[in-house]
mmCIF file of the C-alpha atoms, coordinates in Angstrom:
data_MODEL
# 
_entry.id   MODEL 
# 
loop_
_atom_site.group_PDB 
_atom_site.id 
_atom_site.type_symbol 
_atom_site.label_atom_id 
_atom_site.label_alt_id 
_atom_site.label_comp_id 
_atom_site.label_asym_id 
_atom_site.label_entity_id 
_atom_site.label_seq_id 
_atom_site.pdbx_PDB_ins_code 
_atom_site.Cartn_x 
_atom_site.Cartn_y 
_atom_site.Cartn_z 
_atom_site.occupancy 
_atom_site.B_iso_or_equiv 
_atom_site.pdbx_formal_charge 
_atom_site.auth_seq_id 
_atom_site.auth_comp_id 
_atom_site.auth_asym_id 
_atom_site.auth_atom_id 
_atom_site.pdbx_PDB_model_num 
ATOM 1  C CA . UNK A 1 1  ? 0.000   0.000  0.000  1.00 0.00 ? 1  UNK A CA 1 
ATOM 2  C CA . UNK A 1 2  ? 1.151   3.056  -0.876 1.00 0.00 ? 2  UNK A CA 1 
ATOM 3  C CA . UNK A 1 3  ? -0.018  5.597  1.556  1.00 0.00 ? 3  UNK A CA 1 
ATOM 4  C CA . UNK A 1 4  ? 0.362   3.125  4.311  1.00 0.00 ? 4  UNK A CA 1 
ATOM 5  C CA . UNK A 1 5  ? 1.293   5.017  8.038  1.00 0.00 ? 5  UNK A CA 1 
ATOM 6  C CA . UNK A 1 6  ? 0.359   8.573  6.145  1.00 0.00 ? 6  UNK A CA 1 
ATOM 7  C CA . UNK A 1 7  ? -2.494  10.637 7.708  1.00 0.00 ? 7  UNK A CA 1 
ATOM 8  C CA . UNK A 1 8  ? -4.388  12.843 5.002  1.00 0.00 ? 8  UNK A CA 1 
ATOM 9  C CA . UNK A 1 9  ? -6.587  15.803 5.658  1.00 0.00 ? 9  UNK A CA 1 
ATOM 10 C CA . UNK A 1 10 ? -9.167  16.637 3.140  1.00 0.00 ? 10 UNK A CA 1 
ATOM 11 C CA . UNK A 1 11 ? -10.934 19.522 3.031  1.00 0.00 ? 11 UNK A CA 1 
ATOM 12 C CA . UNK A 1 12 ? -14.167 19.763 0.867  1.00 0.00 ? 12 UNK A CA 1 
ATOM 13 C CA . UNK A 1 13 ? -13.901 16.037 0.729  1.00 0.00 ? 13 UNK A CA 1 
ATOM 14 C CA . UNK A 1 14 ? -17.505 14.924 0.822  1.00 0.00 ? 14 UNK A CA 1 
ATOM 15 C CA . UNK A 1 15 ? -18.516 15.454 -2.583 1.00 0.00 ? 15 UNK A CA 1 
ATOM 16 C CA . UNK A 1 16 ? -17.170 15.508 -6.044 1.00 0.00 ? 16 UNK A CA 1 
ATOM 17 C CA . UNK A 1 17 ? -13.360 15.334 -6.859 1.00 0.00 ? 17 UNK A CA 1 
ATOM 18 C CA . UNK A 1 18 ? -12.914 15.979 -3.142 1.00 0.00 ? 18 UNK A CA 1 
ATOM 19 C CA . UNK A 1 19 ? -15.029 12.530 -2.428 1.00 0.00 ? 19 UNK A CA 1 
ATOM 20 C CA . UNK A 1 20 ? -13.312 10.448 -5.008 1.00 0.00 ? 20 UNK A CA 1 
ATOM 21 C CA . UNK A 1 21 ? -9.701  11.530 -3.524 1.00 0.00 ? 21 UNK A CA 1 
ATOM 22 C CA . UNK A 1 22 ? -10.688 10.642 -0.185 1.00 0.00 ? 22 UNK A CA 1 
ATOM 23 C CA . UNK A 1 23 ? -11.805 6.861  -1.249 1.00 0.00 ? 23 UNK A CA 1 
ATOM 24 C CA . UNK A 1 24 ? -8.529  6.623  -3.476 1.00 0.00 ? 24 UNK A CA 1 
ATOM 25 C CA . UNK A 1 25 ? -6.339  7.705  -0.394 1.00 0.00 ? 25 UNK A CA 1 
ATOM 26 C CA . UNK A 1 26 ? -7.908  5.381  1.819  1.00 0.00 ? 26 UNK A CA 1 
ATOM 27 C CA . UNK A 1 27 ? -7.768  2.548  -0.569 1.00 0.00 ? 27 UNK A CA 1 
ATOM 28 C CA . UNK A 1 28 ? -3.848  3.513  -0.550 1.00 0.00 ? 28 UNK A CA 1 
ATOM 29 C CA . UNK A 1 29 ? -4.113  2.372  3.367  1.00 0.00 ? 29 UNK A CA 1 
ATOM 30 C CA . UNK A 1 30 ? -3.485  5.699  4.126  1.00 0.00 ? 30 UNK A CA 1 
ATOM 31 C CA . UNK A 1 31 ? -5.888  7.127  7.305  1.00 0.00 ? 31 UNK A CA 1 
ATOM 32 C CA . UNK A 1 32 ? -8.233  10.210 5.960  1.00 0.00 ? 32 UNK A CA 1 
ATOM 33 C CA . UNK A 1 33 ? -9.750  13.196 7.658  1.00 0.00 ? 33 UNK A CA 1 
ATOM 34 C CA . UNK A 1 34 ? -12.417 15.029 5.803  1.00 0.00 ? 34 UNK A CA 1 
ATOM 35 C CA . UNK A 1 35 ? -13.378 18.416 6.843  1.00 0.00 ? 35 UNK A CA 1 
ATOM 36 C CA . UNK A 1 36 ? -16.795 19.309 4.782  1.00 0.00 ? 36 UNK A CA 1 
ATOM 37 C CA . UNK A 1 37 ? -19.666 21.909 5.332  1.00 0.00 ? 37 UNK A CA 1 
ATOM 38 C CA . UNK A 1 38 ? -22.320 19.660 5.187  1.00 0.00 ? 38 UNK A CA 1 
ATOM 39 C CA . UNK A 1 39 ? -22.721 17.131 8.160  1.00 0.00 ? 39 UNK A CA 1 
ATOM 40 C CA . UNK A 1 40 ? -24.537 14.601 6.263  1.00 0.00 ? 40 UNK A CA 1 
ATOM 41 C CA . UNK A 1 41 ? -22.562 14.688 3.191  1.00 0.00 ? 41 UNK A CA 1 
ATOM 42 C CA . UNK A 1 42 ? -20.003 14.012 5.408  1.00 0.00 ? 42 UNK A CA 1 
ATOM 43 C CA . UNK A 1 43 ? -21.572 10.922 6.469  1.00 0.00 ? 43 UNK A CA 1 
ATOM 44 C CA . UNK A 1 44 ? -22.774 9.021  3.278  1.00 0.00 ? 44 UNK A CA 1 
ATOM 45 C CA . UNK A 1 45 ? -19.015 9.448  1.850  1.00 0.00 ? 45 UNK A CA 1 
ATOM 46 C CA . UNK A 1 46 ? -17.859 7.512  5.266  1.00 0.00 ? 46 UNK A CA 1 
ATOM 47 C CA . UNK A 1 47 ? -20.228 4.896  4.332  1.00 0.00 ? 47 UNK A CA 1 
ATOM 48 C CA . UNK A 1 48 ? -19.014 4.536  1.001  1.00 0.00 ? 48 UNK A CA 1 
# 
């Protein structure tokens, strides 16, 4: 993994390009914080 041990932080990562960057990170293994405006947008891009 590529990312592995790295921490990212995100902003405007619950939508959009924003979203997609925050799944490829994670897939990476790396561990992703996501700073958004929108609680709940927020929360369906966890779930995903």
């Amino acid at each position: 993994m590529l990312l592995e041990n790295k921490i990212i932080f995100l902003t405007g990562g619950s939508t959009g390009i924003g979203q997609h960057c925050a799944m490829a990170y994670a897939k990476e293994g790396a561990k992703v914080v996501v700073f958004a405006l929108n609680e709940m947008e927020i929360n369906e891009t966890l779930k995903k």
